[in-house]
C-alpha positions, 0 to 999 in steps of 0.5 A: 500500500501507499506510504501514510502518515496519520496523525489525529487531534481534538479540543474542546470548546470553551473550557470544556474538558471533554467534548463529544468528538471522537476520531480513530485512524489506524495503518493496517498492512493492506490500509490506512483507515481514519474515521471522525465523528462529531456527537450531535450537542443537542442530543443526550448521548452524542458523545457515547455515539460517536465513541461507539460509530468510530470504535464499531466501524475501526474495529470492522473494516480491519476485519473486512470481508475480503471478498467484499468490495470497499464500496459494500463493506462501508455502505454495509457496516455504516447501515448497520451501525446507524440501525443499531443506535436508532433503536438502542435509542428508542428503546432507552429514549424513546427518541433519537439520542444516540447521534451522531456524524461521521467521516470515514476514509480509507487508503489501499493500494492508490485508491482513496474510499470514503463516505460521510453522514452528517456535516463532518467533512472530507478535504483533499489537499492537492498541490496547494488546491483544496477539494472537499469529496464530502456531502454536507448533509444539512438543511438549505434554508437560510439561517438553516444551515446548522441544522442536519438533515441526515446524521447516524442514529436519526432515522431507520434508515439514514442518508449515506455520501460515497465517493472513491478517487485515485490518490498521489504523492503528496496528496493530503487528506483532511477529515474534520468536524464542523467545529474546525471548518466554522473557524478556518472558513478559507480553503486555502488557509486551511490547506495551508495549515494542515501541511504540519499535521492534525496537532498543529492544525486544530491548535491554529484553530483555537489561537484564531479564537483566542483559544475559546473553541466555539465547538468541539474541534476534530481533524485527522490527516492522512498524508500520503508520503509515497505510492507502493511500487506494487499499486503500479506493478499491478496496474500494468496491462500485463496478460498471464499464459493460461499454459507454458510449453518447453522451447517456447520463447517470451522476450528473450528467456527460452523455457527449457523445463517447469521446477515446480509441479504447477508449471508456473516457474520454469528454468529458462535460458537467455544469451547462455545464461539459465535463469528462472522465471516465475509466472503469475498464476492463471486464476490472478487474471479473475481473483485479485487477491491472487494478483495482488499476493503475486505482485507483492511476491515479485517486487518483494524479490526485486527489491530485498538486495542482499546475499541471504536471496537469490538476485531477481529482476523484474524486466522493463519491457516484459509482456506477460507477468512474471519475473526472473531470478538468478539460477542457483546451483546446488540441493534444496535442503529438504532433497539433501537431507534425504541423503545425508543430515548436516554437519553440527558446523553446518546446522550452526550457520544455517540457523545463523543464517536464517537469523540473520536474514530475518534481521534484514527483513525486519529493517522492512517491518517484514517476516519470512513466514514460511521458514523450512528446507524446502525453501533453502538450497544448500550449496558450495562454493569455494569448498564452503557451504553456504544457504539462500532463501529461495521463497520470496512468496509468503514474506508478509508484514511483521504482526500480520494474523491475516497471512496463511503463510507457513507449513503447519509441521513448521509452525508455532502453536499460537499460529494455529489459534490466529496469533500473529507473526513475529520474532518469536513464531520465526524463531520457532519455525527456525529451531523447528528447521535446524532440529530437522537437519541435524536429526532427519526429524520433525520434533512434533512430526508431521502435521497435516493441513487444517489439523489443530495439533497439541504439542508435547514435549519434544525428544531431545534432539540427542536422541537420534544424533548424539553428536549434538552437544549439550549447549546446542541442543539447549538452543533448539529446544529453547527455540521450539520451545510450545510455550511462547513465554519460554521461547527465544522472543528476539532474533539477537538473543538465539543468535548471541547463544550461538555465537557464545556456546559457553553463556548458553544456560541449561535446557531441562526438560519440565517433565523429568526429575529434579535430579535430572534437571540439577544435580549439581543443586541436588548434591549441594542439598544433599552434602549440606543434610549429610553434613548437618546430620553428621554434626548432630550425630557428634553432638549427642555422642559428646554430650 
């Protein structure tokens, strides 16, 4: 999505402490969302309104259906939420007091949504020109003006302002009460004035009234800093093959045989040199989420420049939608581990390997999500091993809980419950991988897809290699450790264990005896016992 700034601000008139205003904004991985709402003064429960309307319709939207259209999911939630107090209203008031305005705005990819119920606006600031996308639903006799036509709880049903427009670099966007409008009346001074924020603007308003608000004064801005690459790699007209046939030729890359069983990535050849080439699926041509995963996949693996993934390019002039990486020559890890495990060298950089990619990602607000031998090759050069991450498909936001990325037999428990992803199911999923490659193991073996696992305590990786020494095998079942609290949380505390085996602190297993998990403590007790009951014992012979 475009890169947002949000910022929110409100005051109360007068000397009021509180007001009836309320505002939400929120940046989601997908959207950016900021709702207003202005409690109608002259109602009982205006304020408790628009609390409600701006936490009902945040709470929602990031919850959206996505199969639903922006179009329907606003429409739908606002409809819903206006029936809703209506008839709370009538009810405990047997009159409309549950009332309250709304503007509410949403940014994904370069589209701009929005709608309005009531006389709380919608501004759109662009190269210095302000443009107001809202409806004023208010009353058009003179003298009239203030008095609303259309709010959310008035009526069964109510009057709602849609609009949609494309955004761009710079745009500002301004959603605001009428106690804000009502003081800075002039277009231009208010476009002028948002430029430093929600903070700023709503302050200048109240220095103009010598700091006595009129009214309760709200603004949330939402400042579009950058449009995301991928809204443009989208756009692009771009046809995808529906089949892929060998030989076949497609600006310059010569097919020469599918890799994967799907027949959407392909090694190919150009001028000599193999490489691979990945195309969209067919079904991205009528599902846009699809499109929308893919086109993320391909700038993702354009634009993450560093040795831990192969080198990929997205060509200029293509005429269908794919894109190329660099052809690695070595073993997926899952196909070299059918012949021989790693070496405990080995398994220690392989870990510090996917660590210290995921650091990398992490300077992106990114995860990797679907960490296993599948997905690394391990090769040689120089007589050195080394490992690339070949996946570039389910890297998604750190913190995401919408991603279906990941192998169930590699993920965290709380994945399996709707947890997000971060450090600590990575990490998971990094020990999950090293216990495999240095033992041919799944430490909780093989979970199936939609299967909801329970998770017992592992066997010791030692038990089917015990080559593995005692400060590594802390750190694995430190790592795939079920309970998230006794886990490694951050990347840089599992890698500071491997890089210093002698800090490492013990792993026991909470099963067994304390004698197995401390027998140094349990011979100190036991020589302290001795010891005392020795001296007893000469007491009562010398007394």
């Amino acid at each position: 999505m475009a890169n947002i700034k949000l910022s929110g601000f409100t005051l109360a008139k007068g000397d009021h402490l509180t007001g009836d205003d309320a505002f939400e904004y929120r940046r989601l991985s997908d959207a950016a969302i900021a709702i207003v709402c202005d409690g109608v003064g002259s109602a009982e429960a205006g304020a408790e309104a628009a609390r409600r309307v701006s936490g009902y319709l945040l709470k929602n939207l990031k919850n959206r259906p996505m199969s639903w259209s922006m179009e329907k999911t606003l429409i739908h939630f606002i409809t819903n939420i206006n029936t809703i107090l209506y008839h709370e209203s009538i009810d405990a008031y047997e009159r409309p007091e549950l009332v309250t305005t709304l503007a509410v705005a949403v940014i994904e990819g370069e589209k701009l949504y929005g709608a309005n119920v009531g006389d709380s606006r919608i501004y759109l600031c662009r190269d210095h020109t302000m443009h107001r996308l809202s409806k004023d639903h208010s009353s058009d006799e003179p003298g009239m003006e203030h008095v609303l036509t259309a709010a959310i709880g008035m009526a069964e049903e109510t009057d709602i302002h849609y609009f949609e427009n494309i955004i761009r670099e710079k745009d500002r966007i301004l959603l605001c009460s009428d106690g804000l409008y009502n003081v800075i009346e002039s277009d231009e001074e208010l476009c002028k004035a948002m430029s430093a924020g929600a903070n700023v603007l709503v302050k200048y308003a109240s220095k103009k009234v010598d700091d006595n608000l009129p009214d309760d004064t709200t603004a949330v801005i939402m400042q579009v800093e950058q449009i995301d690459q991928t809204c443009r790699l989208k756009a692009l007209p771009l046809p995808i093959p529906e089949t892929l046939r060998r030989g076949e030729v497609i600006d310059g890359y010569k097919l020469i045989k599918p890799l994967v069983q799907n027949e959407r990535t392909w090694l190919c050849n150009q001028k000599g040199v193999d490489y691979v080439i990945k195309f969209a699926p067919y079904e991205a041509q009528e599902d846009e989420r699809i499109l929308d995963l893919f086109v993320k996949e391909a700038w993702n693996a354009k634009r993450l420049k560093a040795g831990f993934f192969p080198k990929a390019v997205i060509p200029r002039n293509r005429t269908q939608r794919y894109y190329v990486m660099e052809y690695l020559t070595g073993d997926q890890l899952k196909d070299y581990l059918k012949r021989r495990l790693l070496s405990i060298d080995e398994g220690v950089n392989l870990a510090k390997f996917l660590l210290h990619m995921e650091q990398f990602l992490l300077k992106y607000d990114l995860v990797h999500a679907d960490i296993k031998p599948e997905n690394i090759v391990r090769g040689q050069r120089k007589g050195k091993t080394y490992f690339k991450m070949v996946d570039f498909g389910s890297i998604t936001e750190i913190f995401s809980t919408a991603s279906r990325a990941g192998t169930p037999s590699y993920l965290a428990p709380g994945r399996f419950h709707g947890e997000s992803i971060d450090e600590g199911s990575e990490i998971f999923s990094t020990g999950v991988t090293l216990y495999e490659s240095l033992t041919g193991k799944l430490p909780y073996g093989e979970i199936e897809p939609f299967q909801t696992p329970t998770f017992k305590q592992a066997k010791p990786p030692t038990t089917y290699n015990p080559k593995i020494p005692p400060w590594l095998e802390s750190i694995i079942m430190r790592a795939i450790e079920p309970d998230k609290e006794k886990r490694y949380q951050h990347y840089s505390e599992m890698l500071f264990d491997l890089e210093n085996p002698d800090k490492v602190k013990p792993w026991y297993d909470k099963s067994a005896s304390l004698i197995e998990r401390e027998p140094l403590k349990v011979y100190k007790i036991a020589f302290t016992l001795s010891f005392l009951l020795n001296l007893y014992l000469i007491y009562l012979v010398l007394k």
